[in-house]
Biopython code that builds the backbone (N, CA, C, O; Angstrom):
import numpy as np
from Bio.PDB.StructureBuilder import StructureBuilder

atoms = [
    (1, "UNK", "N", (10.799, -89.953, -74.770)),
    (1, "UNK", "CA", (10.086, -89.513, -75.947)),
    (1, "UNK", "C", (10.861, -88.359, -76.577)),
    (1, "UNK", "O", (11.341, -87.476, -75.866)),
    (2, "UNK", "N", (10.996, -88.360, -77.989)),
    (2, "UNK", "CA", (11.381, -87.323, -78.793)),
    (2, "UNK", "C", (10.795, -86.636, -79.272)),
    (2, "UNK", "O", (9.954, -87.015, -80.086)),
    (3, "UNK", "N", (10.993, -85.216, -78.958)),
    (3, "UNK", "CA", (10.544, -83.237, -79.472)),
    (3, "UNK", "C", (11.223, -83.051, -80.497)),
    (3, "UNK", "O", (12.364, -82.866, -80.074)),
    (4, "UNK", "N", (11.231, -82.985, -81.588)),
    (4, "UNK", "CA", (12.289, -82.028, -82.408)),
    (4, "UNK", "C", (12.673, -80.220, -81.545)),
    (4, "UNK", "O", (12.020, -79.456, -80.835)),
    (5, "UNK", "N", (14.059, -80.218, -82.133)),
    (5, "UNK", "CA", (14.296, -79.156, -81.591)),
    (5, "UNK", "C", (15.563, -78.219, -82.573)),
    (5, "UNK", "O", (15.567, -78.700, -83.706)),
    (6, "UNK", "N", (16.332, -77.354, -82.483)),
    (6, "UNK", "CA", (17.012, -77.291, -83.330)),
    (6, "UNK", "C", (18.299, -76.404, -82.641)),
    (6, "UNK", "O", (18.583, -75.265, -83.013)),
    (7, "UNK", "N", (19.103, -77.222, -81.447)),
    (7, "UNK", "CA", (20.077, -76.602, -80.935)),
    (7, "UNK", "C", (21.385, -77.596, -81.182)),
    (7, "UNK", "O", (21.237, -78.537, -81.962)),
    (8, "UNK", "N", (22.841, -77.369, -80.431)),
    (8, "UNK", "CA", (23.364, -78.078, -80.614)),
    (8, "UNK", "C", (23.682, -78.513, -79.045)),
    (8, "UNK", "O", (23.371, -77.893, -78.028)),
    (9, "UNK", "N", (24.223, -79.463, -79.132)),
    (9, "UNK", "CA", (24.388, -80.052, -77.255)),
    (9, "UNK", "C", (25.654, -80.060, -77.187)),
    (9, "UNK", "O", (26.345, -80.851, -77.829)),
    (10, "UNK", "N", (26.080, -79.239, -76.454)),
    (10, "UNK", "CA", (27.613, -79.652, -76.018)),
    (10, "UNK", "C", (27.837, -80.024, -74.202)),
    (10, "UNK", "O", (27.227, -79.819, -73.152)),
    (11, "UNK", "N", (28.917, -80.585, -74.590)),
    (11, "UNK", "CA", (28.992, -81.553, -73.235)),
    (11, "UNK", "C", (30.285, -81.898, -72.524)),
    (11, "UNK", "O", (30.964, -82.883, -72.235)),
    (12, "UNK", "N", (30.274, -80.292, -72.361)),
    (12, "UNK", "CA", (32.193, -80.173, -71.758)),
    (12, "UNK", "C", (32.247, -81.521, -70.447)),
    (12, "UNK", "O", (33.227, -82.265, -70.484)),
    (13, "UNK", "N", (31.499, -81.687, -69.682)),
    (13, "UNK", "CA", (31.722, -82.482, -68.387)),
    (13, "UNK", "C", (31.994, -83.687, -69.220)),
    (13, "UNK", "O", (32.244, -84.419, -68.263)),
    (14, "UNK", "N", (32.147, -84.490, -70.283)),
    (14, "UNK", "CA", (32.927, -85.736, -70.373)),
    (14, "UNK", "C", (34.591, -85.447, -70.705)),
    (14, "UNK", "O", (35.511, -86.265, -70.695)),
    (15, "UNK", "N", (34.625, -84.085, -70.979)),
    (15, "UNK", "CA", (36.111, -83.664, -72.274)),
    (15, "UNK", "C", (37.028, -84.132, -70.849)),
    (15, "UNK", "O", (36.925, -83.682, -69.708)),
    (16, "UNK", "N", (38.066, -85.339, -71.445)),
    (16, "UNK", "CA", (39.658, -85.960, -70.693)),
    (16, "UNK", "C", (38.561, -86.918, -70.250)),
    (16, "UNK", "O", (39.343, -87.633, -69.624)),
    (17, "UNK", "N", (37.557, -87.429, -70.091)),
    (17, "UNK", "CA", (37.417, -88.447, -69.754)),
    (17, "UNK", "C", (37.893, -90.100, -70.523)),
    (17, "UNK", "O", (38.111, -90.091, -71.735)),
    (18, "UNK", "N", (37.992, -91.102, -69.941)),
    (18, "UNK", "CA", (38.636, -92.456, -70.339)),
    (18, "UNK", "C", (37.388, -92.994, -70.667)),
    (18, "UNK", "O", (36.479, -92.804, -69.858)),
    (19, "UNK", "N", (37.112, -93.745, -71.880)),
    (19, "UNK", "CA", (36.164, -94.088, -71.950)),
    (19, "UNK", "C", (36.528, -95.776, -71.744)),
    (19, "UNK", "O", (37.410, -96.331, -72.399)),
    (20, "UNK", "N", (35.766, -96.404, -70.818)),
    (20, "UNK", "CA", (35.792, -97.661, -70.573)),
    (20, "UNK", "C", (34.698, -98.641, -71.900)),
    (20, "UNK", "O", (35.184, -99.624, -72.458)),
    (21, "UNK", "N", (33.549, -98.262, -72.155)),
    (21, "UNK", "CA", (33.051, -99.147, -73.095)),
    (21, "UNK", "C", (31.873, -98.190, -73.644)),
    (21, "UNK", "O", (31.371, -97.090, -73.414)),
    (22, "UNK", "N", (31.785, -98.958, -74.249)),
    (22, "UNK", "CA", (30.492, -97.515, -75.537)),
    (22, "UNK", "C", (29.348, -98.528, -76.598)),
    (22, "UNK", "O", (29.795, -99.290, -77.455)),
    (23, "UNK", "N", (28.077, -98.378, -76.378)),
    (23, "UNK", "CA", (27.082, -98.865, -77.353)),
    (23, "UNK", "C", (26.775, -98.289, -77.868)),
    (23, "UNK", "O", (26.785, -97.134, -77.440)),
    (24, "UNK", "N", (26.141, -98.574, -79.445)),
    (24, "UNK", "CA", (25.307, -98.193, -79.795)),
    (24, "UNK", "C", (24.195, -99.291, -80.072)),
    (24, "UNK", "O", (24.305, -100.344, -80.700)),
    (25, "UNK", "N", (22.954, -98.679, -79.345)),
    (25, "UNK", "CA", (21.607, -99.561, -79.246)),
    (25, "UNK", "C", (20.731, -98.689, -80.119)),
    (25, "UNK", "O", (20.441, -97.503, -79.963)),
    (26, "UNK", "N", (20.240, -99.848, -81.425)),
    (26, "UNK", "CA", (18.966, -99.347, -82.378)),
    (26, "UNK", "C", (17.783, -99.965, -81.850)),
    (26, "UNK", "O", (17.652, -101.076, -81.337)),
    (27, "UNK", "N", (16.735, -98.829, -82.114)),
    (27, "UNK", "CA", (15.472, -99.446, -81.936)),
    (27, "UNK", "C", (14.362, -99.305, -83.087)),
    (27, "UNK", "O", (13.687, -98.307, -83.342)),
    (28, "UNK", "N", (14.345, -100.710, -83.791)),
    (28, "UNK", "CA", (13.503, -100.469, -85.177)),
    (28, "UNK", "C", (12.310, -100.046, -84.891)),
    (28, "UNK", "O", (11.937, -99.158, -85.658)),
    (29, "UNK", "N", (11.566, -100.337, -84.086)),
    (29, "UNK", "CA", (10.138, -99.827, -84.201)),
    (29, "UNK", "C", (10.200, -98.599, -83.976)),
    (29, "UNK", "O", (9.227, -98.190, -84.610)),
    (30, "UNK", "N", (10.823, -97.441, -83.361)),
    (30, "UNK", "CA", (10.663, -95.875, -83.096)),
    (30, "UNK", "C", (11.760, -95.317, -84.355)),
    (30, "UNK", "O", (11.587, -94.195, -84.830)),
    (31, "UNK", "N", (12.877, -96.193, -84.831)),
    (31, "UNK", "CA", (13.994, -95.450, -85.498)),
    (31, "UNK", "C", (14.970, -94.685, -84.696)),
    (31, "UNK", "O", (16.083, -94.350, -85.102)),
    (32, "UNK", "N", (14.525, -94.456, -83.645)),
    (32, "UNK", "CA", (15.949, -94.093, -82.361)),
    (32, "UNK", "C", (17.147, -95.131, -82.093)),
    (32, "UNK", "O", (17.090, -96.359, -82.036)),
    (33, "UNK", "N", (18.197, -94.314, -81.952)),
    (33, "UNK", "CA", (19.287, -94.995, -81.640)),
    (33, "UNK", "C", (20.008, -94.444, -80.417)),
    (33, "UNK", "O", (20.351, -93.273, -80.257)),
    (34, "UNK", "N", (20.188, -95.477, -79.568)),
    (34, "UNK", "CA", (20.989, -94.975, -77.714)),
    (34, "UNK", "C", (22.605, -94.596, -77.869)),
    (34, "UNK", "O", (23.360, -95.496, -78.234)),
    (35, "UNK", "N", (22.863, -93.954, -77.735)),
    (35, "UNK", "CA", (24.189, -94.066, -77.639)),
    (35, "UNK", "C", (24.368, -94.102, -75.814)),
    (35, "UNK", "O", (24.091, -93.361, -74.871)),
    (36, "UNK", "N", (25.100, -95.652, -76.064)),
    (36, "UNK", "CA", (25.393, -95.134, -73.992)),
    (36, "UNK", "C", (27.510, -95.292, -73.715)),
    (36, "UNK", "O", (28.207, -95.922, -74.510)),
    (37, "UNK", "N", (27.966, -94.722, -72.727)),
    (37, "UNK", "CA", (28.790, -94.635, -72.833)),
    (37, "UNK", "C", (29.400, -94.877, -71.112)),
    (37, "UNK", "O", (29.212, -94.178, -70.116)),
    (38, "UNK", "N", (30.286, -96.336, -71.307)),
    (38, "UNK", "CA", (30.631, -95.949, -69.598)),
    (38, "UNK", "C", (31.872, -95.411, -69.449)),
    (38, "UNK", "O", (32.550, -95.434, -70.476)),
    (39, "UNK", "N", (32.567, -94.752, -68.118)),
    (39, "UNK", "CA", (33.680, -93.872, -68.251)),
    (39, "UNK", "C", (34.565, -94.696, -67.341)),
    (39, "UNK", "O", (34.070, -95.631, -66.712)),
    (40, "UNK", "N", (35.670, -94.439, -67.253)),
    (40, "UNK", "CA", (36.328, -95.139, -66.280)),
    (40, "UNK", "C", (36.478, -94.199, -64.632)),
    (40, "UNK", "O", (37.363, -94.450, -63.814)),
    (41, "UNK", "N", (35.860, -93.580, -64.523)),
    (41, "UNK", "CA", (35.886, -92.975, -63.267)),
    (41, "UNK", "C", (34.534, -93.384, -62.749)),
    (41, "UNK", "O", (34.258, -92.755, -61.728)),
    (42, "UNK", "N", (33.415, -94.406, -63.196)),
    (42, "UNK", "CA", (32.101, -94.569, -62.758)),
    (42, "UNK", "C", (31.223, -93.830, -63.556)),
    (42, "UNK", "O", (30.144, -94.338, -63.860)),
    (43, "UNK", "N", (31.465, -92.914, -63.872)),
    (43, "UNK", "CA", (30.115, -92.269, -64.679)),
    (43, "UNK", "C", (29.922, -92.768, -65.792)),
    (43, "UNK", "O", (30.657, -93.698, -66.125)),
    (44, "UNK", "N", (28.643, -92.200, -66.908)),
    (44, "UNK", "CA", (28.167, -93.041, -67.437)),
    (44, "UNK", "C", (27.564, -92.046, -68.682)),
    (44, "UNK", "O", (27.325, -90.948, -68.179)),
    (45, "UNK", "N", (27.363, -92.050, -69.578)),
    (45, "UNK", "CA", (26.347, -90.918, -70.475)),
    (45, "UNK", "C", (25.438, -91.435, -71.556)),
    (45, "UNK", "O", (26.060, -91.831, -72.542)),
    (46, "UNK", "N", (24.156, -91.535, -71.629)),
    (46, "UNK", "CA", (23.756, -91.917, -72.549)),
    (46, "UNK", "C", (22.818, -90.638, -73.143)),
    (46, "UNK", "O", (22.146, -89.737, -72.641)),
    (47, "UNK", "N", (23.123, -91.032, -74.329)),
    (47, "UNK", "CA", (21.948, -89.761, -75.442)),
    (47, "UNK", "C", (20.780, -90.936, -76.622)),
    (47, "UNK", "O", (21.125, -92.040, -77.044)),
    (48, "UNK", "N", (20.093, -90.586, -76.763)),
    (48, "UNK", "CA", (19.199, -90.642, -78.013)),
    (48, "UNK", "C", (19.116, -90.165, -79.251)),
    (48, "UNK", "O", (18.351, -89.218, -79.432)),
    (49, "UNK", "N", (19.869, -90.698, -80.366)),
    (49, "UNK", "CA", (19.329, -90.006, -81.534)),
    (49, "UNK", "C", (18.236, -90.201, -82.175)),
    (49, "UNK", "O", (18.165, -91.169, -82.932)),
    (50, "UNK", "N", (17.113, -89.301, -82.009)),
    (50, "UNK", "CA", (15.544, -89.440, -82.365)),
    (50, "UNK", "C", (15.458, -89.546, -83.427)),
    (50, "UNK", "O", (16.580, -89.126, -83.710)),
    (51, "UNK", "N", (14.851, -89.872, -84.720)),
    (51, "UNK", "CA", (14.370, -89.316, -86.041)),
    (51, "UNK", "C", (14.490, -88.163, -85.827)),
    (51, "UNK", "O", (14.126, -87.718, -84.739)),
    (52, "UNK", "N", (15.074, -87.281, -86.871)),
    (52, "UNK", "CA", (14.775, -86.024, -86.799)),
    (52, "UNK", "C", (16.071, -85.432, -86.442)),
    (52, "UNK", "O", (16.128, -84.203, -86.453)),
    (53, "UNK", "N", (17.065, -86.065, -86.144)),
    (53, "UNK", "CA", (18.504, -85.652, -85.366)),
    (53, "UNK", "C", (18.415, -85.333, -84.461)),
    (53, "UNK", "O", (19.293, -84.563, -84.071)),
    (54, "UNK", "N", (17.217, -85.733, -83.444)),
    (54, "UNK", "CA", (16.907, -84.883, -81.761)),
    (54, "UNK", "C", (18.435, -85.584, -81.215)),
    (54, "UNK", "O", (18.958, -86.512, -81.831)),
    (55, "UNK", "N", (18.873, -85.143, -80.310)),
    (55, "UNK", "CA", (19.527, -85.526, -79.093)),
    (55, "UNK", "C", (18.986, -85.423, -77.564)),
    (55, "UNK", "O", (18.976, -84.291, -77.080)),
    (56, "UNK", "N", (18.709, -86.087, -77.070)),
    (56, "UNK", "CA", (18.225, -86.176, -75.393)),
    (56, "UNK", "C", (19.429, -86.715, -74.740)),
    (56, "UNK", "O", (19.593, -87.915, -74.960)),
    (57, "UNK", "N", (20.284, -86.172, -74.022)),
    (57, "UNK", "CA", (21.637, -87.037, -73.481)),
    (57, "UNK", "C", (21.427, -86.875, -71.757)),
    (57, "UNK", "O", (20.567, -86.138, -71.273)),
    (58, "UNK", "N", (22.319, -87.654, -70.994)),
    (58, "UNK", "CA", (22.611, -87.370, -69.423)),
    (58, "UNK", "C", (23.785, -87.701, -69.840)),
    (58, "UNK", "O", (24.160, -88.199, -70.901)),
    (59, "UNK", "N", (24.649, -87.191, -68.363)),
    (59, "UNK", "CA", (25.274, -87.970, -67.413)),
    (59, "UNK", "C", (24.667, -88.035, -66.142)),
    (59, "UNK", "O", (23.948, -87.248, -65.526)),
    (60, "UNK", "N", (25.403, -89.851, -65.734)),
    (60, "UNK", "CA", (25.172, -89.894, -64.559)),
    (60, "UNK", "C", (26.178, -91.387, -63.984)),
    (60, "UNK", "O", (26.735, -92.300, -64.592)),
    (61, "UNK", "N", (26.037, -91.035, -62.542)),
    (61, "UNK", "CA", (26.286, -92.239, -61.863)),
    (61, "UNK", "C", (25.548, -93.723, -61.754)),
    (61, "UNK", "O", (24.803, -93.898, -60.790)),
    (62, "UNK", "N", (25.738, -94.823, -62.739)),
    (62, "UNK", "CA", (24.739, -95.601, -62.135)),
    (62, "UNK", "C", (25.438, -96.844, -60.977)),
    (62, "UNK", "O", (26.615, -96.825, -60.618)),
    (63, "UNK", "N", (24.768, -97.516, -60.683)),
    (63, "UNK", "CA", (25.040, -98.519, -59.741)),
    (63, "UNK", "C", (23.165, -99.422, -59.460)),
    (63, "UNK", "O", (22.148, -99.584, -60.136)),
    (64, "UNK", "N", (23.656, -99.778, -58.033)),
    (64, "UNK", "CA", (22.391, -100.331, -57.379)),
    (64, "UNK", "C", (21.172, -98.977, -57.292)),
    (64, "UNK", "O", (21.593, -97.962, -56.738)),
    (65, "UNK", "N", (19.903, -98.946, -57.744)),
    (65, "UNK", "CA", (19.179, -98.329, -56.926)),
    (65, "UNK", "C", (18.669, -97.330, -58.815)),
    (65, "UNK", "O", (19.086, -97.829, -59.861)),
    (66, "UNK", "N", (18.044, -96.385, -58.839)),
    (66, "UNK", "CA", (17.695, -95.438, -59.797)),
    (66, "UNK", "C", (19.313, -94.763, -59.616)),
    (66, "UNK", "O", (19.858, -94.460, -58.555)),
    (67, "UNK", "N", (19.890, -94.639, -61.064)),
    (67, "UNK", "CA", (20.640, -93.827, -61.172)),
    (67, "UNK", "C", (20.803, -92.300, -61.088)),
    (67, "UNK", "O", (19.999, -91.519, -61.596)),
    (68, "UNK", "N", (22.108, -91.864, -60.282)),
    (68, "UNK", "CA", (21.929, -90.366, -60.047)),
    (68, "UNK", "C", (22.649, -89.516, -61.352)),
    (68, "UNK", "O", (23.612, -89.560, -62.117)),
    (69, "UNK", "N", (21.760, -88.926, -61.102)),
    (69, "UNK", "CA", (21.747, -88.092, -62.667)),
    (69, "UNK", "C", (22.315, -86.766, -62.209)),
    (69, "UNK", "O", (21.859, -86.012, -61.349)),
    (70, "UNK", "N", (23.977, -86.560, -63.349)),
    (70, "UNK", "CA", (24.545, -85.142, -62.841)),
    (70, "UNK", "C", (24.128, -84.288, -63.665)),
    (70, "UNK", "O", (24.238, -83.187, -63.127)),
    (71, "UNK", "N", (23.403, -84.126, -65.418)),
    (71, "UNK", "CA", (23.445, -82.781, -66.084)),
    (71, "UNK", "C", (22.593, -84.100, -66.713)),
    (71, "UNK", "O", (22.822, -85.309, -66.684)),
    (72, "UNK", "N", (21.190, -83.061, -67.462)),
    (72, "UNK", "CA", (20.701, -83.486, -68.318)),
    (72, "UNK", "C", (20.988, -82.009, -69.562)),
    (72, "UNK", "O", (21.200, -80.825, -69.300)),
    (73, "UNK", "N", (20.870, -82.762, -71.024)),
    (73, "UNK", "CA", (21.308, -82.006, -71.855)),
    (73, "UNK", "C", (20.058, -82.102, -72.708)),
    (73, "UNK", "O", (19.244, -82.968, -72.388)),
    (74, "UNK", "N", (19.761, -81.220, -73.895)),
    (74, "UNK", "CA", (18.475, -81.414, -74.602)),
    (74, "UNK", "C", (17.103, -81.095, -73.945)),
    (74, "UNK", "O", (17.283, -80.927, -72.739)),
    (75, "UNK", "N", (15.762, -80.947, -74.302)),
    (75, "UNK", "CA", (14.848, -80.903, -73.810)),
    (75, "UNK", "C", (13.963, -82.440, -73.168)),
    (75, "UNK", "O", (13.349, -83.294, -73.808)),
    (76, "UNK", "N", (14.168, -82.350, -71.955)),
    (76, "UNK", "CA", (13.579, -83.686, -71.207)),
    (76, "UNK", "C", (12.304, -82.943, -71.015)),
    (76, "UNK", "O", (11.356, -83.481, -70.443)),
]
sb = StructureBuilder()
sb.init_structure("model")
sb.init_model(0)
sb.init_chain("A")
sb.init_seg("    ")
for serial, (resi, resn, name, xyz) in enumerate(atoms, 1):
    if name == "N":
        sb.init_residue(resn, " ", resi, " ")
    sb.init_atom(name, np.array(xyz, "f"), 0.0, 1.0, " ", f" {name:<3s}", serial, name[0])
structure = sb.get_structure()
């Protein structure tokens, strides 16, 4: 779910990373859009752009099981 908020997110833990593949997923009924991003070392980052310009982002590891989550960014 999206808060408006009014900071900026920065997100040194991807900077030199390889990016292996990258979406962008819209969702008409809310107007949010996913940005997800996989890396070539396994990790992974996805953010939300809310209405409103919110950002909600992670990184994390996914695989089998609930993904482990290294930094959440934005207000969760």
């Amino acid at each position: 779910m999206c808060h408006m908020n009014d900071r900026e997110i920065v997100i040194p833990e991807v900077e030199g990373k390889t990016i292996r593949s990258m979406r962008l997923i819209l969702t008409g009924s809310t107007g949010e859009t996913e940005v997800s991003i996989d890396f070539a070392d396994g990790t992974s980052f996805s953010g939300t752009a809310c209405p409103h310009t919110e950002l909600q982002a992670e990184l994390y590891v996914g695989g089998v099981g609930a993904p482990q989550i290294i930094k959440r960014y934005g207000d969760f």
